[in-house]
ROVO-991661 format. One line per 10 residues: number of its first residue (from 1); their letters; for each residue x, z, y of N, C-alpha, C, O. Coordinates in steps of 0.02 Angstrom, whole numbers. Layout:
% residues N
NUM) A) X/Z/Y/X/Z/Y/X/Z/Y/X/Z/Y; ...
END
This chain:
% residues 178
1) XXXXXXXXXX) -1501/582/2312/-1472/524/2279/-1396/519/2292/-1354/499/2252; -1383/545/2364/-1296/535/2349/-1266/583/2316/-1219/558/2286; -1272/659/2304/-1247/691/2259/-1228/643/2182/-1178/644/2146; -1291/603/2178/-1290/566/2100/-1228/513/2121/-1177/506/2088; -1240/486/2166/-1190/435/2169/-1121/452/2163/-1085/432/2117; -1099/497/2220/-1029/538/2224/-993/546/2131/-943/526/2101; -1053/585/2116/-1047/606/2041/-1038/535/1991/-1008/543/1938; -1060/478/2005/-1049/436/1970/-974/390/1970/-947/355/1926; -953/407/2046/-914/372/2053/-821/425/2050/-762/419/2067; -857/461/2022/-807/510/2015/-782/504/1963/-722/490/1954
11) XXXXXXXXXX) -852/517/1890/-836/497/1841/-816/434/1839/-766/428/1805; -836/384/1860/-809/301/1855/-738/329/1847/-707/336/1795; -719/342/1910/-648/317/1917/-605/385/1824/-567/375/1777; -637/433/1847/-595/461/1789/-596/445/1725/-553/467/1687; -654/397/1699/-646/351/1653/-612/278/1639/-607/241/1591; -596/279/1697/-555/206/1702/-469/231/1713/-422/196/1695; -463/298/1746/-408/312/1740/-378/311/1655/-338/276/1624; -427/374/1637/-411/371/1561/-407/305/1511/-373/304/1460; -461/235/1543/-452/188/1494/-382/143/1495/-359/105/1453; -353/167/1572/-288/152/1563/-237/185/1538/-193/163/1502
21) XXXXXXXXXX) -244/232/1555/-190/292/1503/-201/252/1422/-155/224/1392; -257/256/1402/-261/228/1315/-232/173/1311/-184/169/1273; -250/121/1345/-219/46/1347/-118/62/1351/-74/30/1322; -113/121/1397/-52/99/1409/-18/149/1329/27/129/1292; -46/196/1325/-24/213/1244/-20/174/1185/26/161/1146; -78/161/1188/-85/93/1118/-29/47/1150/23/80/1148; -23/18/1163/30/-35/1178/109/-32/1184/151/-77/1183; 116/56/1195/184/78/1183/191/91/1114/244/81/1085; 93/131/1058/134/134/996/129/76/955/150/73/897; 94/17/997/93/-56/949/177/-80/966/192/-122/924
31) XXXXXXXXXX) 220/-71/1000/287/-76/1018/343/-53/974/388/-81/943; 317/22/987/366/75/937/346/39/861/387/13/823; 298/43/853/279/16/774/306/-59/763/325/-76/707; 306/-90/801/357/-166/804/433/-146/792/477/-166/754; 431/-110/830/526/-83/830/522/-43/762/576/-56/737; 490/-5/720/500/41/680/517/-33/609/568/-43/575; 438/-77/611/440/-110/567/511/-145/549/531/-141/491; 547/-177/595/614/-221/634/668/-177/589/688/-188/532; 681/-136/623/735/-101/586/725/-20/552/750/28/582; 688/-11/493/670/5/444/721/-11/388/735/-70/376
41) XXXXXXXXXX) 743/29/360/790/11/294/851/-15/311/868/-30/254; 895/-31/345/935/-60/381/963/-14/438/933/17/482; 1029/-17/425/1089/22/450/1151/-15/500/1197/-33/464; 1158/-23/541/1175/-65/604/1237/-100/573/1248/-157/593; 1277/-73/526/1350/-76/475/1332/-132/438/1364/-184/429; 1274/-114/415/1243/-172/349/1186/-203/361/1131/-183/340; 1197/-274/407/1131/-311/436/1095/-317/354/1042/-292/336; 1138/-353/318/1057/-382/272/1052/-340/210/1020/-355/160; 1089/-285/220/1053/-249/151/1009/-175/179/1018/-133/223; 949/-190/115/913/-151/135/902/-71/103/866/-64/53
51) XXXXXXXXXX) 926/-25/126/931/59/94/868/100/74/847/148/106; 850/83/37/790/138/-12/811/220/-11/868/232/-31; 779/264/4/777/322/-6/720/359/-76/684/332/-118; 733/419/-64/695/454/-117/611/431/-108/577/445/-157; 592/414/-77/520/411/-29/489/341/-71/436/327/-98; 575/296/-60/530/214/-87/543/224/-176/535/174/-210; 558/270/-200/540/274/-281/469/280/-299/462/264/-358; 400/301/-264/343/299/-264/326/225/-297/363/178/-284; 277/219/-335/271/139/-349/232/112/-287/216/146/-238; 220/52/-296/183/10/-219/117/23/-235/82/35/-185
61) XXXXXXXXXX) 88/25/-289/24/22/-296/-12/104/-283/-64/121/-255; 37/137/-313/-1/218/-295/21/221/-215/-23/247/-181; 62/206/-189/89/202/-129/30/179/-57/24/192/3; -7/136/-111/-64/90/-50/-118/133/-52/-152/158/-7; -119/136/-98/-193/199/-138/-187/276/-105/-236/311/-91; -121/295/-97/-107/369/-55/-128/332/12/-179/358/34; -107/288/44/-127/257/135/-195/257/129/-223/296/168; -240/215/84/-319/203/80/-342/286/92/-370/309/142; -322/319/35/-325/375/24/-343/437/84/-384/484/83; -298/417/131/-266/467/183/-328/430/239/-372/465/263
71) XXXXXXXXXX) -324/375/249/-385/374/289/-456/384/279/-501/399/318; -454/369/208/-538/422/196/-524/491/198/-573/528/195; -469/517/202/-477/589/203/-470/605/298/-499/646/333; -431/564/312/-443/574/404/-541/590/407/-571/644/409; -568/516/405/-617/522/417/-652/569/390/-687/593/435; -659/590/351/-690/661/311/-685/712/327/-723/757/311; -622/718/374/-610/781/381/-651/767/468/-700/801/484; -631/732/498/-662/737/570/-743/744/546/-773/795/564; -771/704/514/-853/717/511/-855/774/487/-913/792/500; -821/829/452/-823/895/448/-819/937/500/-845/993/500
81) XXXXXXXXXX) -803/926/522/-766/976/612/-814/981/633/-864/945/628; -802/1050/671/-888/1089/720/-859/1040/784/-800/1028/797; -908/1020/814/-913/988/889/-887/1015/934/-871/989/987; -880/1085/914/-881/1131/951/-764/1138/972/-731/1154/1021; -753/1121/921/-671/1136/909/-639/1069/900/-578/1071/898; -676/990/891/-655/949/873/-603/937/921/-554/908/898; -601/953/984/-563/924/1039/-494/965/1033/-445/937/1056; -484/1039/1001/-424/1056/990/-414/1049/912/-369/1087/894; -437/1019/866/-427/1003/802/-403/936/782/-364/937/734; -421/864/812/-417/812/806/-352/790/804/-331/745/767
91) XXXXXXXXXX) -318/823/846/-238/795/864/-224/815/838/-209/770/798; -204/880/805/-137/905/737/-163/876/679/-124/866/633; -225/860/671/-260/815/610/-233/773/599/-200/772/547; -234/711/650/-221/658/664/-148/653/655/-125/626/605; -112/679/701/-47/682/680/-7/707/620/49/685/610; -40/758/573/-22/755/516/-30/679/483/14/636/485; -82/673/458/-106/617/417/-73/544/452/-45/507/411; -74/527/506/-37/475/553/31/482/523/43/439/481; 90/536/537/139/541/502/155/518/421/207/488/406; 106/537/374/110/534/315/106/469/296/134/442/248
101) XXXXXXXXXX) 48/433/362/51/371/337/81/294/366/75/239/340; 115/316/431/210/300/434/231/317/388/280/280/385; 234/351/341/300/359/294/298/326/227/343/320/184; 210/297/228/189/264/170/214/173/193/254/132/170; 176/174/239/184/84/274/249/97/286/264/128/234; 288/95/312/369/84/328/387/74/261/416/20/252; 377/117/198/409/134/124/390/61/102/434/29/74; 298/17/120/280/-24/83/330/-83/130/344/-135/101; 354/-74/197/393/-130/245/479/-129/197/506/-183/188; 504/-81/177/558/-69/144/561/-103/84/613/-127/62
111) XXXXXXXXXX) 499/-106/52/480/-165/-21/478/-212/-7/496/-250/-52; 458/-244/56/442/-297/63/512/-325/92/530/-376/62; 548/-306/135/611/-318/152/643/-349/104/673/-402/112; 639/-316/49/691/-303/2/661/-350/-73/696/-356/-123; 598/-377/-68/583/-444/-92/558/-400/-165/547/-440/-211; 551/-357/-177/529/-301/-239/446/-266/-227/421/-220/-260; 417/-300/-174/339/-275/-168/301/-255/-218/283/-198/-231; 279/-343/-268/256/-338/-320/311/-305/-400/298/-275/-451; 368/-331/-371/414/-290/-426/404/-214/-455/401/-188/-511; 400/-193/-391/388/-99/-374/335/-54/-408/327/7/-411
121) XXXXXXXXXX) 302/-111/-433/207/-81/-429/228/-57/-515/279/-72/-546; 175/-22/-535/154/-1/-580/138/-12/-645/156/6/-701; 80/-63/-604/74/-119/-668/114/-183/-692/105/-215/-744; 161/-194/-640/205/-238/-654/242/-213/-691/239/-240/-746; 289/-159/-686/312/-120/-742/294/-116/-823/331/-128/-871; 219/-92/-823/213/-86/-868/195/-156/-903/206/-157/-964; 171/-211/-874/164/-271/-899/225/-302/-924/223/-343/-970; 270/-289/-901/337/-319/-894/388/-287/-970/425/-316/-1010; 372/-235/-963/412/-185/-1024/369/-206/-1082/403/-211/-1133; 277/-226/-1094/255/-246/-1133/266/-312/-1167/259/-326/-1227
131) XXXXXXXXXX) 292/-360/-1104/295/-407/-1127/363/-416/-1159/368/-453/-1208; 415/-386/-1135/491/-379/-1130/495/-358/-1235/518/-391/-1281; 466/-297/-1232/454/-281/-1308/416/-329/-1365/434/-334/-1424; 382/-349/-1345/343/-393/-1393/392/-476/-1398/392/-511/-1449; 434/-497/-1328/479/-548/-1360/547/-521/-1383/589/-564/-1399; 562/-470/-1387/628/-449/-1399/595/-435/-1504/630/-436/-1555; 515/-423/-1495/498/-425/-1566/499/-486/-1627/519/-484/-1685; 464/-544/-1582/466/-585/-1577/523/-631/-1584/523/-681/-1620; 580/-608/-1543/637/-667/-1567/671/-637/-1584/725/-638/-1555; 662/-578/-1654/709/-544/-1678/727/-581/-1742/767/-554/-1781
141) XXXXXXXXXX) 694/-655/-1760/711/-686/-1818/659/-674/-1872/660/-724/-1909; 624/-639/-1889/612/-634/-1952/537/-661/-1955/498/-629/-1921; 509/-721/-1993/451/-730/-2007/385/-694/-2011/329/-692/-1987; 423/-666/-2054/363/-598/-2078/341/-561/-2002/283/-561/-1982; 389/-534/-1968/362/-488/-1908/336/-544/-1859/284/-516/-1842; 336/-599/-1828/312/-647/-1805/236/-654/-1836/184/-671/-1808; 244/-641/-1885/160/-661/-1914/138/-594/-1909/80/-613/-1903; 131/-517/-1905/123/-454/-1907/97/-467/-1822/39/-464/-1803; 156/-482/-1779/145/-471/-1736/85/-509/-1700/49/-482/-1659; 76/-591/-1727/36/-620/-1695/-46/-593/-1716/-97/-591/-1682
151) XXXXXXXXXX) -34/-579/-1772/-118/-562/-1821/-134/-500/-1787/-193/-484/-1779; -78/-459/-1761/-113/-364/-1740/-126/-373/-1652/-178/-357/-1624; -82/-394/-1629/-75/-449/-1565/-134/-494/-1523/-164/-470/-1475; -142/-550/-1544/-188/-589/-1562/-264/-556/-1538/-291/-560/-1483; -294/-517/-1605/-350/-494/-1563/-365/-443/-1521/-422/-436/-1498; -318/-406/-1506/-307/-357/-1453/-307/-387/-1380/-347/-381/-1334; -249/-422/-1387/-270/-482/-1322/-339/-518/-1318/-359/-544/-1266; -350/-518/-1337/-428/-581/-1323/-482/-518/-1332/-539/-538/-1318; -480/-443/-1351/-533/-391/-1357/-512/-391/-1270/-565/-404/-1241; -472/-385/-1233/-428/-347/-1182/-450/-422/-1132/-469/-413/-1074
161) XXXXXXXXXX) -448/-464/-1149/-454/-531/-1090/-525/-544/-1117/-540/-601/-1100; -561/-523/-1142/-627/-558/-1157/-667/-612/-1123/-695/-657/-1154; -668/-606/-1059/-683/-633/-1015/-637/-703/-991/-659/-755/-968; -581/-687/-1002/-544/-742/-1002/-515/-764/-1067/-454/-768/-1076; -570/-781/-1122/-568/-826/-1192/-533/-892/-1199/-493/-905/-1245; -551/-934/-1151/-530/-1008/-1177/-454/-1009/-1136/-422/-1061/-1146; -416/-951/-1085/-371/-950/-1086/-334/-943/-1132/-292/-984/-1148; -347/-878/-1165/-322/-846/-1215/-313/-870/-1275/-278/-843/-1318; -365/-959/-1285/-353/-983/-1339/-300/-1059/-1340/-280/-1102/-1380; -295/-1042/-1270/-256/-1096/-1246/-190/-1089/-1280/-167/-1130/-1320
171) XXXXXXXX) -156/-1023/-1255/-87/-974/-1278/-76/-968/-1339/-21/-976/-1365; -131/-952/-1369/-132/-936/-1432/-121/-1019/-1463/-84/-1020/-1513; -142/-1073/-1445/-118/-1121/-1476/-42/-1154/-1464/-7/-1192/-1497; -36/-1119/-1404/58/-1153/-1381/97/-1115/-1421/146/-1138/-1451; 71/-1036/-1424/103/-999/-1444/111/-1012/-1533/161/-988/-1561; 55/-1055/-1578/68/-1076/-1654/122/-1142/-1628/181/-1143/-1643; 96/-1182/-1597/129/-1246/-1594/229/-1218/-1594/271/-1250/-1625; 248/-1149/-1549/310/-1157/-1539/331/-1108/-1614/390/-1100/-1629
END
């Protein structure tokens, strides 16, 4: 029985060593990642403006979707790994994909800085240029294209919002009234 004991208390302690080693890691990279978030985009010269690189041209929305992305592929790839190699495979794994996705979150902290989060995205874009075209159609003066536009218009929107009908007929009545 004391062989077992010795042995238990051996491992004890070398598991408690290690649960402090982790504690004291996590807490230096919950730090560094405080400090990274802090001054991100920002250049010691120029407190309040914020510097975009080639990286934050990505839109926000494919941007979140590559991070989601990257951690189902972490996990995928570890439940792939032989048992046998996971212990020298895990860390250059990890640290690839960990890297990639610092470079995604900091890019989405750089949008957000900079008050362009939802601006950035994709579909804002393209909602925005849709809508941008259709009033630049719209208040180009002419009767005739005002009525073209509302009749071809009209049920495309309400095929496209179906679900949201009695909005759509809401608009559609401000939109005769103006």
């Amino acid at each position: 029985m004391n062989p077992r004991i010795e042995e238990w208390k051996a491992n004890k302690l070398l598991v408690t060593n290690s649960l402090y080693r982790i504690a004291a890691f996590l807490s230096v990279l919950v730090i560094a990642f405080i400090y990274l978030v802090l001054v991100v985009g920002r250049k010691p010269q120029d407190n309040q403006e914020v510097h975009l690189n080639s990286m934050d041209r990505i839109y926000n929305d494919f941007n979140l979707s590559m991070c989601v992305l990257l951690m189902v592929l972490w996990v995928g790839v570890i439940e792939q790994l032989d048992h046998s190699k996971i212990y020298q495979l895990i860390f250059p794994i990890t640290m690839l994909i960990a890297t990639l996705g610092l470079i995604l979150v900091l890019s989405l902290v750089k949008h957000l800085k900079n008050k362009t989060l939802i601006q950035h995205t994709f579909i804002y874009t393209i909602f925005y240029k849709l809508f941008k075209f259709i009033n630049d159609i719209y208040n180009s003066g002419r009767v005739g294209v005002k009525v073209v536009l509302i009749v071809i218009g009209y049920p495309i929107v309400v095929a496209i919002t179906f679900f949201m009908f009695p909005i759509t007929l809401g608009v559609a009545a401000w939109i005769t009234l103006k």
